[in-house]
KEKE-452694 format. One record per atom (N, C-alpha, C, O, CB): residue in one letter; x, y, z. Coordinates in pm, whole numbers, plus 50000, padded with zeros to 5 digits. Glycine has a CB too. Layout:
REM residues N
aXYZ
...
END
This chain:
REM residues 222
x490894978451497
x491774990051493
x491454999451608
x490315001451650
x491644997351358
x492715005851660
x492305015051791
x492035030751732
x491835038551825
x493735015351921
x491995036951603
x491695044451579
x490335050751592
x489285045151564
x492125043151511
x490485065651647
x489345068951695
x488615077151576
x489325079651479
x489555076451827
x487425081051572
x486365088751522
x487375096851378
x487135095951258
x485615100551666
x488535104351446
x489125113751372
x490245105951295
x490935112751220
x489615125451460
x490505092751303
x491165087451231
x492535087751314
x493485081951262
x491035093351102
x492745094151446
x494145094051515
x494455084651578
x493505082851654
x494395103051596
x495445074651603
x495935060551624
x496495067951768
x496815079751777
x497185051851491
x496525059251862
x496725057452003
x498155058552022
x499045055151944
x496165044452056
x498245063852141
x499965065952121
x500895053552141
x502085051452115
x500575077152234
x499745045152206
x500275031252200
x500345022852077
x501105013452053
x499565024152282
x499465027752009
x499795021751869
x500795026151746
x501225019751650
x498635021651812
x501045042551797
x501745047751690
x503365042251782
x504245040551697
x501325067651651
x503775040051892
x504725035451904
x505065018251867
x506155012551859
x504855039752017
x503745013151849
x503904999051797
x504655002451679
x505764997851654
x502534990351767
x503935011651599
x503905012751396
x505175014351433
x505855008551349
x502995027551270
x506315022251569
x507405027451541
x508715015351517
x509705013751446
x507585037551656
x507835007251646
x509444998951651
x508984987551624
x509414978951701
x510464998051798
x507904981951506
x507194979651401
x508564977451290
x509394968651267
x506034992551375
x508224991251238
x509445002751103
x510795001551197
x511445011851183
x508875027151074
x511174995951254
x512595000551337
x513754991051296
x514964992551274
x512434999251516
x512684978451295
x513174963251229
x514134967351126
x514004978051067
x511864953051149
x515294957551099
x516094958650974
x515194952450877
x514514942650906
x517544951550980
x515204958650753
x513944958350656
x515624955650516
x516734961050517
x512454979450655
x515084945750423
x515934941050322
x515194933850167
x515014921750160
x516814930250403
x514944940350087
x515194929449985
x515554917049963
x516734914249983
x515734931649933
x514654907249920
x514754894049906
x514324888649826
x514744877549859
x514474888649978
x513514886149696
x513024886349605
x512104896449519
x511404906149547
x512724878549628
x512544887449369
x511624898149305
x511084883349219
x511714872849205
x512474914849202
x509734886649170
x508954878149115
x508584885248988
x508344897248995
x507864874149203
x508504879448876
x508304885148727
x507124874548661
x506424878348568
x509964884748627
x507004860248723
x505844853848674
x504824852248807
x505094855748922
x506274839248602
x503614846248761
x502894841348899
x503194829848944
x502854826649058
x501524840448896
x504014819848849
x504684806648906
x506474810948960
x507474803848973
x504654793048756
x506304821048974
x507714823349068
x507634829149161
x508574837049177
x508754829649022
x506544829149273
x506104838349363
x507354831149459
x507884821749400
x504294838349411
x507854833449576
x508094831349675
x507584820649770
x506424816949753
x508024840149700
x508404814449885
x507074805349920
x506484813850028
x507064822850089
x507374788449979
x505144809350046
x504734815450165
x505044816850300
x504724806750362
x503964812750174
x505594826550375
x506304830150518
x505444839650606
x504324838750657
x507764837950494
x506274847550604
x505854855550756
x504694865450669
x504924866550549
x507514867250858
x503624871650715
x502104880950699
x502714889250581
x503884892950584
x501464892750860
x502194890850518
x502514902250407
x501284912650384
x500094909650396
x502824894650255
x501964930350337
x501514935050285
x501444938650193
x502624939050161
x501434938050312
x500844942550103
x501324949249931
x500854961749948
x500014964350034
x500544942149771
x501464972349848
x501424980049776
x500624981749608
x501344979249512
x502504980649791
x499954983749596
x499464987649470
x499585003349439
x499935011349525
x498034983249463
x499265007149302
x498435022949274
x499285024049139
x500025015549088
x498735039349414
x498985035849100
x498755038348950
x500595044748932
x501195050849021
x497095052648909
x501165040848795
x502345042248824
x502645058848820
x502155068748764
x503135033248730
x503765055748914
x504475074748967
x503375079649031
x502915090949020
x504915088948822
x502865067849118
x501405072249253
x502745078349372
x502665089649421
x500025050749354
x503645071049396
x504875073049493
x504995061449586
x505575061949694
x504725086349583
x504415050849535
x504905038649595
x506025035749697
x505895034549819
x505195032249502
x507175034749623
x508215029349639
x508975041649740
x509995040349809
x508835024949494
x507925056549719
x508605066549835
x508405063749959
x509025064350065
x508195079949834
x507115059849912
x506205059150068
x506685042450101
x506335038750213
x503925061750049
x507055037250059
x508245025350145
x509465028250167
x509985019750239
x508565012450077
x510115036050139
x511375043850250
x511105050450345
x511845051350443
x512215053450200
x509575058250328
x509445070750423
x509555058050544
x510505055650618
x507725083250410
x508195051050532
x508125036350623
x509335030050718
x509375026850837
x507925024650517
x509995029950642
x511185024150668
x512245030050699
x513215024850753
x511485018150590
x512115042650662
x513105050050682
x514405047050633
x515485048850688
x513145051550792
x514135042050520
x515925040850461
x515435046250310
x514355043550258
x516925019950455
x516815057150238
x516595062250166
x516175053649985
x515305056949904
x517615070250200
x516845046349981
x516595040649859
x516345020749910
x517235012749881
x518185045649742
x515565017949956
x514924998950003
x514415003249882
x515274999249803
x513604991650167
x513435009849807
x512465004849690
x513375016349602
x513815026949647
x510385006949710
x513515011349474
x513995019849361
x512905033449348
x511695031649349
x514015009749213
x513315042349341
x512565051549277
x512765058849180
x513755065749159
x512285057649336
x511755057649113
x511635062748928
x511055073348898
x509925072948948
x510825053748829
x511295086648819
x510465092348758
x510225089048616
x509935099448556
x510715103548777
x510225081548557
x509695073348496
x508525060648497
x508715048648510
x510485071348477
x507135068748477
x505965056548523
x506605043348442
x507365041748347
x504025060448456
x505965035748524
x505795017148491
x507115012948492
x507355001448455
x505085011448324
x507985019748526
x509745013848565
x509604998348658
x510304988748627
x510795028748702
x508584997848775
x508204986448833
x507574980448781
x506414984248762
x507784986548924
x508144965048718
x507884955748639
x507394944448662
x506724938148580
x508654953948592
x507774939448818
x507364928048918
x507084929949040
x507054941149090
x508214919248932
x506854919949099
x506254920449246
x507914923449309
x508974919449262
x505244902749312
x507744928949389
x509454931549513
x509104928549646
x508654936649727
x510204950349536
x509354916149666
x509174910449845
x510784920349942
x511954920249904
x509564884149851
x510464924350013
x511204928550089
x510854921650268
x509724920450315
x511074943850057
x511844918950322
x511564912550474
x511574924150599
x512604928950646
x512894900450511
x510634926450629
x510744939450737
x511204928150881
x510274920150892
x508754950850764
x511984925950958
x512704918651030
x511994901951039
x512534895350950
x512824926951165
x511284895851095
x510704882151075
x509724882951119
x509204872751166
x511264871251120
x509124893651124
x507554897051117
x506424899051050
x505244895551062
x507394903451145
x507164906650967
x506214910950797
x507424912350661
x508634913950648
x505234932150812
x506134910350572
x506694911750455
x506014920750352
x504814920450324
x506854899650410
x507364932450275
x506634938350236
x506724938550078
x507884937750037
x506704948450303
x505734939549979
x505374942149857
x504994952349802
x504084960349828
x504724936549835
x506244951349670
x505794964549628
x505504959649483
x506394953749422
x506924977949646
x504314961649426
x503554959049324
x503884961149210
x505084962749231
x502634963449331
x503714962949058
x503724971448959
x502944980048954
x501814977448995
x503684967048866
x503214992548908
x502105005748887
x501064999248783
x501294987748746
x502915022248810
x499845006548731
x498935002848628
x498695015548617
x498895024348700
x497754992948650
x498155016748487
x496805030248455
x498275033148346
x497735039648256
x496045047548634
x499425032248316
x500385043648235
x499915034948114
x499895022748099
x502395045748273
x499455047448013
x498875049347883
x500215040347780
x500015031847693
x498625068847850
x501605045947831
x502525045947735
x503345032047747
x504365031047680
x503385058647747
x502895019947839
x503405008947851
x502745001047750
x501555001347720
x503345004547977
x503714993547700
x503064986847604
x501874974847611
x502044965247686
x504024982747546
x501054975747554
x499364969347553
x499754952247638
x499224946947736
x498534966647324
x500894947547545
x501474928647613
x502064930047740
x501794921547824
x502934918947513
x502934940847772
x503684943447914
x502514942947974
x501934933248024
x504604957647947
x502294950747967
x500554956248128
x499964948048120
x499224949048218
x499144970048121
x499554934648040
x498264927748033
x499144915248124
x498634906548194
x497464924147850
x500664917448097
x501044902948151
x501304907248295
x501264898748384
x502474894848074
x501564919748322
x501824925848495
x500144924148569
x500044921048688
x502434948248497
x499204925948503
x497474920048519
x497394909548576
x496644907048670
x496644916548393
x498054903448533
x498154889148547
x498804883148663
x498364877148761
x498784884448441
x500044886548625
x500584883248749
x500464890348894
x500804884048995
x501744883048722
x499964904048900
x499184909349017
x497754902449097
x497434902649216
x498794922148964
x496994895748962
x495734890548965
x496024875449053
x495484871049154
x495104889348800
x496794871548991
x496954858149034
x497704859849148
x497434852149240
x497564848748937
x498724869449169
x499204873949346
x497824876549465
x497524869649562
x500174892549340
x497484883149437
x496334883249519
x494974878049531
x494114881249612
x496174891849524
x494924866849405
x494214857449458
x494704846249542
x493784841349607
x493654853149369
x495574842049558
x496324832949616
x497304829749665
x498104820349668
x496374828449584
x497004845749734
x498404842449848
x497814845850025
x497824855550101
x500094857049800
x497494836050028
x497274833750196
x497814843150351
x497244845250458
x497974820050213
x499084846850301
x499714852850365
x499414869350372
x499824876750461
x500804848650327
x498574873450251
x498304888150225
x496764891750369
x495574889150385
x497694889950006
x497704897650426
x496674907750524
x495934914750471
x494704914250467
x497214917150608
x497034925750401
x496104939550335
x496674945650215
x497874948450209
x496014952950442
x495764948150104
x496734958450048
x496434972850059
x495394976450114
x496914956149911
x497124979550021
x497214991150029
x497515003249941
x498555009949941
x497744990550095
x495955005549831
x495855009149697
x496075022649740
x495175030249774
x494535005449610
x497475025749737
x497455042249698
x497165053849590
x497715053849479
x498375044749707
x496425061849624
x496195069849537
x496235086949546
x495755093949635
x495135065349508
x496855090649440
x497245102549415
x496855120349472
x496705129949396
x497025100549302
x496745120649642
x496265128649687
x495955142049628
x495275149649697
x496785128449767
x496395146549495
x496415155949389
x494695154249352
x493775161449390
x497665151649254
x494645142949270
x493565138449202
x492595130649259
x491495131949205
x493935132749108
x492635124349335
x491715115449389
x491685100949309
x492675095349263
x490345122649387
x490275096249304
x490325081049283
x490265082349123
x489515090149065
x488965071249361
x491175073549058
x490795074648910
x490255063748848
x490415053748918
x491845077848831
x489515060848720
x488835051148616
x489635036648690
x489055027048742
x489305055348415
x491045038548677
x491945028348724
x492095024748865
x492195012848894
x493105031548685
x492135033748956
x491905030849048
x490655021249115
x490685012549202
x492045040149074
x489545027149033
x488465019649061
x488145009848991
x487105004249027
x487565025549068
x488815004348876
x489304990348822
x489864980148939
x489314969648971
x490554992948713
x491074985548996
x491614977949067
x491084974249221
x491614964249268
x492734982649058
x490224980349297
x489404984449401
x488304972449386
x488134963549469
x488835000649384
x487584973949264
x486404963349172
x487344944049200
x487094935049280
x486424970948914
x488104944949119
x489434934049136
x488824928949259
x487954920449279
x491244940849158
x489544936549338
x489824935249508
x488784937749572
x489294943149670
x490854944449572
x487594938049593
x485974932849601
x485664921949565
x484984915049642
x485064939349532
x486064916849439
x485304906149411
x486704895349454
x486404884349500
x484544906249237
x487464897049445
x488524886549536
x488604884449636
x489354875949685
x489594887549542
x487824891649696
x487314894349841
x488414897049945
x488364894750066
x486484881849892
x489614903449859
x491034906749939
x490714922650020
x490164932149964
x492584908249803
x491124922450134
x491064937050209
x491994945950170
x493184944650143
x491244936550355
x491444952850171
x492154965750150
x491964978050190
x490864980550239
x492214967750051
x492964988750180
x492725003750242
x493425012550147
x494475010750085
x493375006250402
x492425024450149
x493005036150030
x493915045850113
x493415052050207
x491585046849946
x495595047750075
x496285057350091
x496185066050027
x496305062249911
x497175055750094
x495925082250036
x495805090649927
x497585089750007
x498065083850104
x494455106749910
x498235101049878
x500045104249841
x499805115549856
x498645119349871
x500945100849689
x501035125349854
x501295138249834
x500805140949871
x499795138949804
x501405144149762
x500445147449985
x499545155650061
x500485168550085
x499995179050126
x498985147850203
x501815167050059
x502405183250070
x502065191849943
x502305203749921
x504185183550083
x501385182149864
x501455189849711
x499475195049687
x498805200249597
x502215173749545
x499235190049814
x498055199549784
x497255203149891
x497005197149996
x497175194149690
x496795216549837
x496095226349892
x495335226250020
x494135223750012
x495385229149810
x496055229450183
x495355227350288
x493855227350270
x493115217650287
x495745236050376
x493455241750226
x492035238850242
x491155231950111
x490005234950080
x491425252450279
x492065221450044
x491075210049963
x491315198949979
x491025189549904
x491005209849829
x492355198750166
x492425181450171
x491115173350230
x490705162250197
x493755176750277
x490615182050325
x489185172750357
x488465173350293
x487515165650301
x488435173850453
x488555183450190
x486965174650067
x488215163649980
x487875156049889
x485735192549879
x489025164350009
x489765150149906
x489525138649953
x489375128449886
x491405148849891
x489445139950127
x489325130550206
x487865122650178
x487585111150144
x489535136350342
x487085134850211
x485555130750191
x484875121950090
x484005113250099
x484925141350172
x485735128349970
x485035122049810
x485625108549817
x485055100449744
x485595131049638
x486685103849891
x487765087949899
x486825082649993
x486325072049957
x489725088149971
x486195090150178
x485575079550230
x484335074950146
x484035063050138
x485245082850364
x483445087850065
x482255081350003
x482085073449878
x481055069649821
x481495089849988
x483765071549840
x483735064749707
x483845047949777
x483365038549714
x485255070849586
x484605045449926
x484495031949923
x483535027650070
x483745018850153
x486125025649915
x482265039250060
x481145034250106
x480375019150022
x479685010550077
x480265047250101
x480615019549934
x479805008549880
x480704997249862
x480254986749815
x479105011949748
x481944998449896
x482954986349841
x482944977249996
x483164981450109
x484924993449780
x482594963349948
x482614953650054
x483494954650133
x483264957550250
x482654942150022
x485344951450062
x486424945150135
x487034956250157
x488064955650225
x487254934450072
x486474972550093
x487324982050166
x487444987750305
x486434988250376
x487204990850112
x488594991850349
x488754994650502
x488015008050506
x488345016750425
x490424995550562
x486765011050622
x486185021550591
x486775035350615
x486165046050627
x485145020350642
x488255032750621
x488735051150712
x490065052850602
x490665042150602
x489565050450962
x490595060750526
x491475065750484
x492795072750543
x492585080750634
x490925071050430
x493825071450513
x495175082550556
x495735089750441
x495985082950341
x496565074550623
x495965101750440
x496645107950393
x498255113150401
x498595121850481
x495985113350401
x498995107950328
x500205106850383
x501105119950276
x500695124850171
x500755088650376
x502055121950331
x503685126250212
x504885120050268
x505475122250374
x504245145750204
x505175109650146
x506175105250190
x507855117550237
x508745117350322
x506275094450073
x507495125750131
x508495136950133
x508685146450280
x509825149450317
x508025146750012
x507145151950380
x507285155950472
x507465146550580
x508175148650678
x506525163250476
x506715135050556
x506425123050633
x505285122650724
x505115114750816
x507485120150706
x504265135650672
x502575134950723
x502555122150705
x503285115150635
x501245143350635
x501515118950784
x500755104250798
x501125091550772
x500385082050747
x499795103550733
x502895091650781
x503765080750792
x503345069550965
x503325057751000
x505505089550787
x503145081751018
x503565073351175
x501885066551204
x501635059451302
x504255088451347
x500965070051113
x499595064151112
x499855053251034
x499325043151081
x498415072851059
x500345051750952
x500155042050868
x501415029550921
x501205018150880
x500275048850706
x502285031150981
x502785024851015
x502065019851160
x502385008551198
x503895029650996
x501065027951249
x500205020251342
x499265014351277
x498955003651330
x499625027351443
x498555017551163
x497655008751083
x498134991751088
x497594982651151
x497695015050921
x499214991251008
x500164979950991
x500214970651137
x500014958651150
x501724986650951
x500484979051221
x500934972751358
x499944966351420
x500014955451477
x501454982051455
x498904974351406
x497374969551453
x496844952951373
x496244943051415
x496104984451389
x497384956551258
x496754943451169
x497644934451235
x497124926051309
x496894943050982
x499144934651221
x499664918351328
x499384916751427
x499534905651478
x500954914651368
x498754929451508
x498634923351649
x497354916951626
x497224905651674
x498654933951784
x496444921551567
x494994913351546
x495314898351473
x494334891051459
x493834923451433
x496414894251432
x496284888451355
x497124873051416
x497164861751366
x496654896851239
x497914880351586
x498174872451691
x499944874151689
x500744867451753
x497474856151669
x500204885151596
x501614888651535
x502574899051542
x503404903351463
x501514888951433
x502034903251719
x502584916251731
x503354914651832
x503584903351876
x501694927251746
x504044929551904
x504994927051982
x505134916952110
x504094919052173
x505194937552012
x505704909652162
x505314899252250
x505134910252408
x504784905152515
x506724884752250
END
């Protein structure tokens, strides 16, 4: 990654992330078992985090189109995996939420499942990308799913959300308590972003994040 010390992506890279996101981006499957995944294609990323984290915002902000991922105020509305094709480069996933109290005990254990078995065995997964609730920080659940993704030995990186919804001077200790929570985690990426999908802070980082991984990965602009 070309990110420096402060976490700021190169202007060469934030114009990769741009015309990266510029691609016509579409819906193409949705998967509800782990024997109906898709076949394997072009690099994929996922989405995880706890439901009404803002998932599915922060894949429009991305993309810049207003409704590509449904959005719910209603937690656990996302029921299956959602492959979307960002032009024939990447592919993107948007997960089911976890952690909502009020989904029923058989629903969530079978979305477990089929998340579990997505990211053990899908070849094509670069990174995911466990967002979490820039309000609150990392929760019980969060660090369930983090644990998961350590011992699956899948990479990953923590998005904190909402960053318009909280308090300038308590975002770098939010920041701080997220880099020292995944000091000890093997497969976590050691640097964090803080994004709002709503203002579109730390959209154009995270979309050079992304850009950086295909080009490392031999999959970037020619």
């Amino acid at each position: 990654m070309s990110a420096g010390p402060s976490g700021a992506f190169s202007a060469e890279a934030i114009e990769a992330g741009r015309k990266l996101f510029a691609a016509p981006c579409e819906f193409f499957f949705a998967a509800a078992r782990s024997d109906g995944l898709p076949p394997v294609g072009a690099p994929e990323i996922a989405f995880a985090g706890r439901s009404n984290v803002g998932k599915s915002s922060l894949i429009n902000a991305l993309t810049g189109r207003s409704a590509l991922a449904r959005v719910s105020h209603t937690p656990g509305r996302t029921q299956q995996l959602n492959f979307f094709h960002l032009g024939d480069r990447l592919d993107l996933v948007d997960m089911p939420g976890y952690g909502y109290a009020a989904v029923a005990k058989a629903k969530s254990a079978a979305w477990g499942v089929l998340a579990r078995d997505y990211l053990r065995g899908r070849p094509s997964l670069m990174r995911v990308f466990v967002l979490v609730d820039g309000r609150h920080g990392i929760k019980d659940s969060d660090e369930a799913t983090m644990t998961a993704l350590d011992a699956a030995a899948v990479s990953y990186a923590v998005v904190l959300t909402k960053r318009d919804e909280v308090k300038v001077a308590e975002r770098n200790a939010r920041v701080e308590a997220t880099l020292e929570a995944l000091r000890k985690r093997p497969a976590a990426y050691p640097e964090t972003l803080f994004t709002s999908a709503r203002t579109g802070e730390g959209v154009a980082d995270l979309r050079a994040h992304i850009a950086e991984l295909l080009r490392e990965r031999g999959r970037g602009a020619p």
